[in-house]
ZAPAPA-696809 format. One record per residue (C-alpha): residue in one letter; x, y, z. Coordinates in nm, 3 decimals. Layout:
BEGIN
pt residuo = a	xx = X	yy = Y	zz = Z
...
END
This chain:
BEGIN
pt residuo = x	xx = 0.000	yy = 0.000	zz = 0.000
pt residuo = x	xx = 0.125	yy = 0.378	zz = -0.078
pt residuo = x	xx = 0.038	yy = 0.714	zz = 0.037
pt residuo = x	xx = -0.217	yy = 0.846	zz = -0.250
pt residuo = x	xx = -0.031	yy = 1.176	zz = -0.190
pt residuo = x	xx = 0.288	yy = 1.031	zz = -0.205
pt residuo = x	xx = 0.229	yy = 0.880	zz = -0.525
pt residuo = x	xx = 0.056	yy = 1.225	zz = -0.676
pt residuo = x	xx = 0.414	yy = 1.413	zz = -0.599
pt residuo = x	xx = 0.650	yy = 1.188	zz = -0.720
pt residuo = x	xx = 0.455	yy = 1.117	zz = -1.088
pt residuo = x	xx = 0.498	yy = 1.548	zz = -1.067
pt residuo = x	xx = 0.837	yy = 1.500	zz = -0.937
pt residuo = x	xx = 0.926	yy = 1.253	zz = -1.225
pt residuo = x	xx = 0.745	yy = 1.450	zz = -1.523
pt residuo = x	xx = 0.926	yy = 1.731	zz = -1.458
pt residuo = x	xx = 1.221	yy = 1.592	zz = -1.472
pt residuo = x	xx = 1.158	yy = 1.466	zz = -1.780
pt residuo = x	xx = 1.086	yy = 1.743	zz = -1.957
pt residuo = x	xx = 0.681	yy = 1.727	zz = -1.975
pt residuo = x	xx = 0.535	yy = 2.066	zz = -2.024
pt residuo = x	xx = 0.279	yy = 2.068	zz = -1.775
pt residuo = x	xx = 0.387	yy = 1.818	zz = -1.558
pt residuo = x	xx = 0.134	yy = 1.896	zz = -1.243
pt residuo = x	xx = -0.130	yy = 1.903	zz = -1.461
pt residuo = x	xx = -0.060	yy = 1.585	zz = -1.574
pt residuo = x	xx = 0.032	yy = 1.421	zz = -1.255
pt residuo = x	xx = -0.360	yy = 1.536	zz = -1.106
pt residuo = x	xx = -0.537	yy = 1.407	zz = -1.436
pt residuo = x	xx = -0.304	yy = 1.085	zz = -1.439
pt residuo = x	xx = -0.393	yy = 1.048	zz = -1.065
pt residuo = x	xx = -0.760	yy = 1.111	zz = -1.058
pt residuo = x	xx = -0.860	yy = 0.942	zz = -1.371
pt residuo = x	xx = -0.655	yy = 0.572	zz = -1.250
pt residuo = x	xx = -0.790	yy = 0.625	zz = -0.901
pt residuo = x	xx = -1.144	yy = 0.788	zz = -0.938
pt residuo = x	xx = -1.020	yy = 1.022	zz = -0.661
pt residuo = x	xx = -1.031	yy = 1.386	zz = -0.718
pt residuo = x	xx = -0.798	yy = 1.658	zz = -0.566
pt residuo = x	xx = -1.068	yy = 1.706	zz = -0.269
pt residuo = x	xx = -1.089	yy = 1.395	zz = -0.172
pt residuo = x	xx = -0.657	yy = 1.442	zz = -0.083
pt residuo = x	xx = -0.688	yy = 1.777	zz = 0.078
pt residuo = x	xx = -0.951	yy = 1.615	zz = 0.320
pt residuo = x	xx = -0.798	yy = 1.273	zz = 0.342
pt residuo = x	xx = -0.428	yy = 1.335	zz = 0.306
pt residuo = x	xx = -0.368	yy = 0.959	zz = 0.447
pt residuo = x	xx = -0.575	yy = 0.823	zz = 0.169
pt residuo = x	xx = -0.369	yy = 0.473	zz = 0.026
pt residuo = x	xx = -0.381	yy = 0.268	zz = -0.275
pt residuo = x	xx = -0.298	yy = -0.071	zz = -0.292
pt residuo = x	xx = 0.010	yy = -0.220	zz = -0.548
pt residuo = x	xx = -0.216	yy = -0.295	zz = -0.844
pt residuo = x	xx = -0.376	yy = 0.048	zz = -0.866
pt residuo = x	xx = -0.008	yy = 0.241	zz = -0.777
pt residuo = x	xx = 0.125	yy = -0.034	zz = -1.110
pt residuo = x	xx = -0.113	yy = 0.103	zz = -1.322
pt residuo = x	xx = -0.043	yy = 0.509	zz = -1.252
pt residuo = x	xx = 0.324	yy = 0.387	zz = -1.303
pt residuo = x	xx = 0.223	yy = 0.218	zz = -1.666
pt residuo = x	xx = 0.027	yy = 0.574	zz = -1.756
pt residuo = x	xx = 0.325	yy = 0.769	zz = -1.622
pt residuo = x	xx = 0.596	yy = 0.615	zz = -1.849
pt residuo = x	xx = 0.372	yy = 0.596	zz = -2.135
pt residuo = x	xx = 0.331	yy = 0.993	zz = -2.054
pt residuo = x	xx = 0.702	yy = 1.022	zz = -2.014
pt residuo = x	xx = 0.722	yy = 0.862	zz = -2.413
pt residuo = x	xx = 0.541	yy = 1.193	zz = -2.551
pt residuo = x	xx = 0.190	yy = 1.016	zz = -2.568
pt residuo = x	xx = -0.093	yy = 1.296	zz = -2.448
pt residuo = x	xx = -0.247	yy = 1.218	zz = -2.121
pt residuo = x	xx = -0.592	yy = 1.207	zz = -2.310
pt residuo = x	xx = -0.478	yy = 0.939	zz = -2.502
pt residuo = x	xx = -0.354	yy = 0.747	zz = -2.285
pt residuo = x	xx = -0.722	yy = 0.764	zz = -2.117
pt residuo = x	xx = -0.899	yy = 0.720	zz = -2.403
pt residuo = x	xx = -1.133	yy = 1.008	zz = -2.473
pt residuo = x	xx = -1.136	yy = 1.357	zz = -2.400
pt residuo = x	xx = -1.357	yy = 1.623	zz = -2.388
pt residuo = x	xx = -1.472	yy = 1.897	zz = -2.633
pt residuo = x	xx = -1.721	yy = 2.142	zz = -2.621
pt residuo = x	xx = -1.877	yy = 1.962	zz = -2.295
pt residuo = x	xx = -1.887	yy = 1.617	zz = -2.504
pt residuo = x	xx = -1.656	yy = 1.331	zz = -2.361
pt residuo = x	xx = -1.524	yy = 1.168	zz = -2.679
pt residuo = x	xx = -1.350	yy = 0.851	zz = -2.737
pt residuo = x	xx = -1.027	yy = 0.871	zz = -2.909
pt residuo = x	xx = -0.871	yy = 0.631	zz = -3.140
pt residuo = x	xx = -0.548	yy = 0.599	zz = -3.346
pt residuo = x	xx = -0.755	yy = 0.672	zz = -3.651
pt residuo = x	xx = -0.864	yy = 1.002	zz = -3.459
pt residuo = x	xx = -0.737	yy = 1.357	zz = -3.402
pt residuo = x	xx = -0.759	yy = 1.467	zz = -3.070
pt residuo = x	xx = -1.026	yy = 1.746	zz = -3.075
pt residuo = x	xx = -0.854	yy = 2.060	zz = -2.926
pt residuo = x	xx = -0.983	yy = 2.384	zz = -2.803
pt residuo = x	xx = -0.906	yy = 2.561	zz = -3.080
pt residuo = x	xx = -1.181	yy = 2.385	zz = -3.282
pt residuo = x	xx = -1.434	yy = 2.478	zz = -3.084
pt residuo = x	xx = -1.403	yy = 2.822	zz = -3.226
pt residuo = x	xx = -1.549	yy = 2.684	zz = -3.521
pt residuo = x	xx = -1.837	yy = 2.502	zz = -3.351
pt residuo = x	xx = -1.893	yy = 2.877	zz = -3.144
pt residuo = x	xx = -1.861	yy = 3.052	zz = -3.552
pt residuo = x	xx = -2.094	yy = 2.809	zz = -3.735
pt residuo = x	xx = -2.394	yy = 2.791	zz = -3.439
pt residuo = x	xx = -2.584	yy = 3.098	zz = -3.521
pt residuo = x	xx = -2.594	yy = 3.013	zz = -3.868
pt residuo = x	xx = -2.721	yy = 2.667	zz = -3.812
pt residuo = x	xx = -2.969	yy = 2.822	zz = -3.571
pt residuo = x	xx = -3.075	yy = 3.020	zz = -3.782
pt residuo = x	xx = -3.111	yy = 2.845	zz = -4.092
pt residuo = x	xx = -3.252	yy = 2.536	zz = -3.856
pt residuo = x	xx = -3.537	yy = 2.801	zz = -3.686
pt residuo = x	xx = -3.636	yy = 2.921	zz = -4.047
pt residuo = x	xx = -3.666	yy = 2.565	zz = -4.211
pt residuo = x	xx = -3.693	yy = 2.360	zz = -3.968
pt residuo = x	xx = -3.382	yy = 2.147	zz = -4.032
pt residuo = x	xx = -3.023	yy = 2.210	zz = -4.104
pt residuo = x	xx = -2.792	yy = 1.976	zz = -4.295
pt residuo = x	xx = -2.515	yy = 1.976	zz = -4.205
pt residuo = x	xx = -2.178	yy = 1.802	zz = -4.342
pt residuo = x	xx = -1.892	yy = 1.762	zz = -4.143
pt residuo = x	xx = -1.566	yy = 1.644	zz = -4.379
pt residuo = x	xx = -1.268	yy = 1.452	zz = -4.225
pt residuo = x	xx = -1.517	yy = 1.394	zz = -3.929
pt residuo = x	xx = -1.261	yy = 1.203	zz = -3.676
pt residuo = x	xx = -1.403	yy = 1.171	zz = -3.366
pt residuo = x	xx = -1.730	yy = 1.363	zz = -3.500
pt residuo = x	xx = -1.614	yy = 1.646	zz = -3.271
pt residuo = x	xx = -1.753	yy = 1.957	zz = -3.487
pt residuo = x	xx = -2.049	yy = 1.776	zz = -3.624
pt residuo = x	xx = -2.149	yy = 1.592	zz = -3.244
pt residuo = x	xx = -2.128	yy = 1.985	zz = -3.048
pt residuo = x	xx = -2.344	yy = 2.141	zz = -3.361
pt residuo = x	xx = -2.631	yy = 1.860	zz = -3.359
pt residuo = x	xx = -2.606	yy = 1.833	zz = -2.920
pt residuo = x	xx = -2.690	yy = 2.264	zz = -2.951
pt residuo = x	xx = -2.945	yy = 2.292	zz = -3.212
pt residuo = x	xx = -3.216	yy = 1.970	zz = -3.221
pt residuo = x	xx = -3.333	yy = 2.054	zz = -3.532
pt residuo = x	xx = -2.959	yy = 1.953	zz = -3.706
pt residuo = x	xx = -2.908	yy = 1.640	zz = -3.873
pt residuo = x	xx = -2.514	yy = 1.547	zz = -4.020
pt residuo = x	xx = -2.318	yy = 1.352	zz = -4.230
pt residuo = x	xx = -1.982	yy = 1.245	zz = -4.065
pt residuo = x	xx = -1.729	yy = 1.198	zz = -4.375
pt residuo = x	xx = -1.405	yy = 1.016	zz = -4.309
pt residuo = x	xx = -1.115	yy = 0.767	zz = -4.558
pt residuo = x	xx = -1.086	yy = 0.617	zz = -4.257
pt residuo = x	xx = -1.298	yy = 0.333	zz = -4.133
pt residuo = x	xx = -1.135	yy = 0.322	zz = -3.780
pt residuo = x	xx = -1.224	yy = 0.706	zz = -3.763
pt residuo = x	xx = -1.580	yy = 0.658	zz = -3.861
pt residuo = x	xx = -1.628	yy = 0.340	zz = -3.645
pt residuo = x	xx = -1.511	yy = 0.581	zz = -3.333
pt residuo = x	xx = -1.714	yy = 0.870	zz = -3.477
pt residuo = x	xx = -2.048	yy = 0.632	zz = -3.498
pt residuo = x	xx = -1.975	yy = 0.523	zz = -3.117
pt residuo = x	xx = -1.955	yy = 0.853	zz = -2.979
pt residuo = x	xx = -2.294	yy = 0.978	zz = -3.160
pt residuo = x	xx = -2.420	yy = 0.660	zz = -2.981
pt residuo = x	xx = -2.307	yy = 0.752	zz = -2.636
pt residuo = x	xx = -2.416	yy = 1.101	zz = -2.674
pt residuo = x	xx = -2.784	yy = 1.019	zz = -2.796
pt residuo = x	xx = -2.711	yy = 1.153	zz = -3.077
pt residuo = x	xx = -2.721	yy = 0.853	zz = -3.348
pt residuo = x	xx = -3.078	yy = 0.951	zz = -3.513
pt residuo = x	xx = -2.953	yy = 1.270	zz = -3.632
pt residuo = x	xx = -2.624	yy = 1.174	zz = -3.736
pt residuo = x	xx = -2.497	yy = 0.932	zz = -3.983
pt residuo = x	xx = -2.133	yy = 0.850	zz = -4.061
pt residuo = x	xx = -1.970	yy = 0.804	zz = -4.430
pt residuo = x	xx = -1.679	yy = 0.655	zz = -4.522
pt residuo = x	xx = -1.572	yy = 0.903	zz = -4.874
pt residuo = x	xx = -1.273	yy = 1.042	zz = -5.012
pt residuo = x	xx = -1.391	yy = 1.391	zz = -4.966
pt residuo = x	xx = -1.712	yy = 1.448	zz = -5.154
pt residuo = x	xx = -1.679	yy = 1.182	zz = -5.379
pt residuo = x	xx = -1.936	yy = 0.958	zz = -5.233
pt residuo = x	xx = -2.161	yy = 1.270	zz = -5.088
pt residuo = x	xx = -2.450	yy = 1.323	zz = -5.361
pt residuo = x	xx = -2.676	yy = 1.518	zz = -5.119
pt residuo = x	xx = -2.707	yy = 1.925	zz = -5.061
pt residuo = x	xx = -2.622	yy = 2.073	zz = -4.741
pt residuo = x	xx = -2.707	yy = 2.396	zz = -4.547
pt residuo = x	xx = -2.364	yy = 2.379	zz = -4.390
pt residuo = x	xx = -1.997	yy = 2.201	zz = -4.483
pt residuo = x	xx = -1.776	yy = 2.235	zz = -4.201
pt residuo = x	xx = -1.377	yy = 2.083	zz = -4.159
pt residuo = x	xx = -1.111	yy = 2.132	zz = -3.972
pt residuo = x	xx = -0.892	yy = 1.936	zz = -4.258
pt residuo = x	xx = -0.506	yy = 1.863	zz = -4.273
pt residuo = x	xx = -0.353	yy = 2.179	zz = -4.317
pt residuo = x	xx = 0.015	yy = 2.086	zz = -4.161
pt residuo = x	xx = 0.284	yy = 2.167	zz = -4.463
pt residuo = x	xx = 0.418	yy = 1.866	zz = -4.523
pt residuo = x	xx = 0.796	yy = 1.943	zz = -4.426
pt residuo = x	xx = 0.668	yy = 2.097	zz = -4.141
pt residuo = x	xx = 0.535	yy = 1.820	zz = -3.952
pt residuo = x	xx = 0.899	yy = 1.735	zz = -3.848
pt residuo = x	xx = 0.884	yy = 2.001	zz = -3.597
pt residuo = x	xx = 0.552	yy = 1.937	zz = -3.438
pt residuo = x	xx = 0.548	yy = 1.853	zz = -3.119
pt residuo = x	xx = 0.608	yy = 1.484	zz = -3.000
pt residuo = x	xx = 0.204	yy = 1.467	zz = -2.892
pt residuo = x	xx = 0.124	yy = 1.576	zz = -3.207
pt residuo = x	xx = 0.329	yy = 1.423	zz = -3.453
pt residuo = x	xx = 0.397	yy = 1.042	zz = -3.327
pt residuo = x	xx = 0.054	yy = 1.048	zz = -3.189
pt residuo = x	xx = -0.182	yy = 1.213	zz = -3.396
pt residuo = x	xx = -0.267	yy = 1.020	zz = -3.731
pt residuo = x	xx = -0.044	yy = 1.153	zz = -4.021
pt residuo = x	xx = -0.321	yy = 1.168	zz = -4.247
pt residuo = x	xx = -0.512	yy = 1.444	zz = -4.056
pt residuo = x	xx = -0.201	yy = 1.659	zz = -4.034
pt residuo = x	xx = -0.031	yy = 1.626	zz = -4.380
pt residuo = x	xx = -0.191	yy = 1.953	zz = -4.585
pt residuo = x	xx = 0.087	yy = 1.860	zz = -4.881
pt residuo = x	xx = 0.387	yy = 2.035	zz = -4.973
pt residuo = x	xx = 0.241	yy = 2.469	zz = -4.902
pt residuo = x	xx = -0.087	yy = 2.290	zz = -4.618
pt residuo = x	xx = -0.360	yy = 2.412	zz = -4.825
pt residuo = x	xx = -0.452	yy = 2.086	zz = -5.043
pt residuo = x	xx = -0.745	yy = 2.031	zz = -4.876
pt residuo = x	xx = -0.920	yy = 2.406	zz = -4.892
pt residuo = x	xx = -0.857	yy = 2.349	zz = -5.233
pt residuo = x	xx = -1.053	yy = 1.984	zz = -5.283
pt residuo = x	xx = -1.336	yy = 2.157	zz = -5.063
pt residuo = x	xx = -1.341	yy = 2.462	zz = -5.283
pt residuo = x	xx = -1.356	yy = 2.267	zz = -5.562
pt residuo = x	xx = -1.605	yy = 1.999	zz = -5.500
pt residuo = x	xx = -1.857	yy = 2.198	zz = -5.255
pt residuo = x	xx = -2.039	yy = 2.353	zz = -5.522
pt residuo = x	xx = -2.273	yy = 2.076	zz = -5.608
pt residuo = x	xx = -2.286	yy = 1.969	zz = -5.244
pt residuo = x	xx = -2.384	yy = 2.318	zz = -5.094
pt residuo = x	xx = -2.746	yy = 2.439	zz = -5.070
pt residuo = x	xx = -2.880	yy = 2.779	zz = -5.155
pt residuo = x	xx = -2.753	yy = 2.979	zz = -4.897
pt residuo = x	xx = -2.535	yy = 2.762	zz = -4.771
pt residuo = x	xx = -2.232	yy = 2.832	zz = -4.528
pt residuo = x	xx = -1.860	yy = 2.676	zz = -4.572
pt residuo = x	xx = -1.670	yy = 2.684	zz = -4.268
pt residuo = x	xx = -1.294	yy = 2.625	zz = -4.192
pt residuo = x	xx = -1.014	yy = 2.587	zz = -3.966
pt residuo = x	xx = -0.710	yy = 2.746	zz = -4.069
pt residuo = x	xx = -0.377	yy = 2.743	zz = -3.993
pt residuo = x	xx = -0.258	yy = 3.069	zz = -3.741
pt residuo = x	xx = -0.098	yy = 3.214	zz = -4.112
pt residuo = x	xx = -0.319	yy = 3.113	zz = -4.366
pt residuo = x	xx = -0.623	yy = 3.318	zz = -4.352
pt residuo = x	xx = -0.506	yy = 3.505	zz = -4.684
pt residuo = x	xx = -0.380	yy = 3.201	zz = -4.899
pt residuo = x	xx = -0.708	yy = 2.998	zz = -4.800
pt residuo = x	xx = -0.936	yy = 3.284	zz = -4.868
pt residuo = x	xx = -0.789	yy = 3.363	zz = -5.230
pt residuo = x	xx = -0.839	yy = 2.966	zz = -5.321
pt residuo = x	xx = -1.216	yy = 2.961	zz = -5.212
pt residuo = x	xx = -1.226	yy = 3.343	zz = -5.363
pt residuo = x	xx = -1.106	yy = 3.194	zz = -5.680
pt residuo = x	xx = -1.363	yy = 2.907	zz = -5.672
pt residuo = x	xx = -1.631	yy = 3.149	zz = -5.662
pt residuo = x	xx = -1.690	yy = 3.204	zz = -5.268
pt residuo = x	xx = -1.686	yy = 3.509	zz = -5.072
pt residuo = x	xx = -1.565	yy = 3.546	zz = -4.691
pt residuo = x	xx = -1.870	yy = 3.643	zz = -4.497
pt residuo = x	xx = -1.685	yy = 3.612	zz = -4.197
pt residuo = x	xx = -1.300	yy = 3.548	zz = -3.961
pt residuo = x	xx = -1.304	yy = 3.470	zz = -3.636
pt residuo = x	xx = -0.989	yy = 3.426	zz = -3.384
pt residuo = x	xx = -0.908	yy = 3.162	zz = -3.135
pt residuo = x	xx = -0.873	yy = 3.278	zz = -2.824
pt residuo = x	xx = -0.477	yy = 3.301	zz = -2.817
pt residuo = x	xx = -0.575	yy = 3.612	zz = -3.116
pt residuo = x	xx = -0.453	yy = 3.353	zz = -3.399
pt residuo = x	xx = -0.675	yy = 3.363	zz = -3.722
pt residuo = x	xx = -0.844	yy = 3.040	zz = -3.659
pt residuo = x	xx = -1.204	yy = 3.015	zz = -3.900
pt residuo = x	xx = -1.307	yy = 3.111	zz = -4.216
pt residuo = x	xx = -1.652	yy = 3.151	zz = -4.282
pt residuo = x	xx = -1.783	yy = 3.176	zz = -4.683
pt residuo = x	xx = -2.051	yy = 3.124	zz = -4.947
pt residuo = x	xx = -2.103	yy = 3.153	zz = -5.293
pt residuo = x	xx = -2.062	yy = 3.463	zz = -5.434
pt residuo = x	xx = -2.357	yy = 3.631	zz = -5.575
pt residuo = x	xx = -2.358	yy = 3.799	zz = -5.921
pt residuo = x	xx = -2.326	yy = 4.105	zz = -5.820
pt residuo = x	xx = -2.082	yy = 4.048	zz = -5.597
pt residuo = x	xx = -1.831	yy = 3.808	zz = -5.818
END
């Protein structure tokens, strides 16, 4: 048997030494999620003990934490926008910054959703259905289409909908972009791969050993994919319809001159909350104003 408290400052002790970012962070969330004890429950019961097996497995979530693999993997699901999502290898980790696209696209889905009673919505490169999931749990009257390549992404995206309640209104898709979507939405939404390819090098160990290549890789300048939405939203995209993006922190000019060029105009840019360029919000251009 060990002293919970014991074990709680020596995992800090040990992270830190190692070079983890945020290692007390990590030590409580490490801690609380093997034990089910929270930081209360040691501040009121500082003798608390564990026995050997539970103390083993903190020790197995602490090296694998030590390795560069985020704590939220290692648990298995993290949250976003008040969801708790599973994670898989197939999966980006859904991370704050998106939900300043989920914040960006809501009063047009409410709105379009309040005057015809439904909004479509189409979520491409769905991963853990992160953006699509916090849209359809805010306004009742969405329905979505989860597109992923991957099967293991969809499969993940599919349970979470499930453990959310949320499976009626939202339907996963395994296509290569929109080549096997033939309906019209109110509103295509991505946070795509917009990494430049010799870039992803320097990413971060969490990141770039952890997170699937394949939702990082944007191709040799990152903007490949704003240019296969741009291109193939068109027929996909009602009348009135809303395209919304993440971006990378410098793109906001390069990605709104490809969907410029494709006929869209930027109705709207919104910034994270570090003040990075973050979303870009367009639709087709009308003819007066192409």
């Amino acid at each position: 048997m060990k002293f919970l408290v014991a074990i709680q400052r020596d995992t800090r002790e040990r992270l830190a030494r190692t070079g983890v970012e945020t290692p007390e962070l990590d030590a409580r969330l490490i801690v609380e999620h093997v034990t089910g004890l929270s930081q209360s429950d040691l501040i009121v019961r500082p003798d608390i003990q564990i026995d050997d097996a539970t103390a083993a497995v903190v020790e197995a979530a602490v090296k694998r934490r030590i390795s560069g693999e985020p704590v939220h993997r290692i648990f298995g699901h993290r949250e976003f926008y008040g969801l708790d999502l599973l994670l898989s290898p197939e999966t980006l980790e859904p991370r704050p910054d998106t939900e300043t696209l989920v914040e960006a696209m809501l009063p047009f889905v409410r709105a379009v959703a309040a005057r015809k009673g439904e909004c479509r919505i189409l979520d491409l490169g769905t991963g853990t259905g992160a953006i699509a999931l916090a849209l359809l749990r805010s306004v009742e009257a969405a329905v979505a289409e989860g597109v992923d390549i991957s099967e293991g992404a969809l499969d993940t995206a599919a349970r979470n909908a499930e453990r959310l309640g949320l499976a009626d209104r939202f339907t996963a898709v395994r296509s290569d972009w929109f080549s096997n979507i033939f309906g019209r939405y109110d509103a295509i939404v991505s946070n795509p791969p917009y990494i430049p390819t010799n870039d992803i090098i320097h990413l971060q160990t969490s990141v770039r050993d952890f997170d699937p290549r394949r939702a990082l890789d944007g191709g040799e300048d990152g903007l490949d994919a704003y240019r296969l939405i741009s291109d193939g939203a068109h027929r996909c995209l009602a009348a009135g319809g809303t395209i919304g993006v993440e971006i990378g922190y410098d793109q906001k000019d390069a990605v709104t001159g490809i969907f410029q060029g494709a006929g869209y105009r930027l109705t709207k840019a919104v910034r994270d909350l570090a003040g990075n360029d973050r979303v870009l919000m367009f639709q087709e251009s009308r003819p007066e104003d192409a």
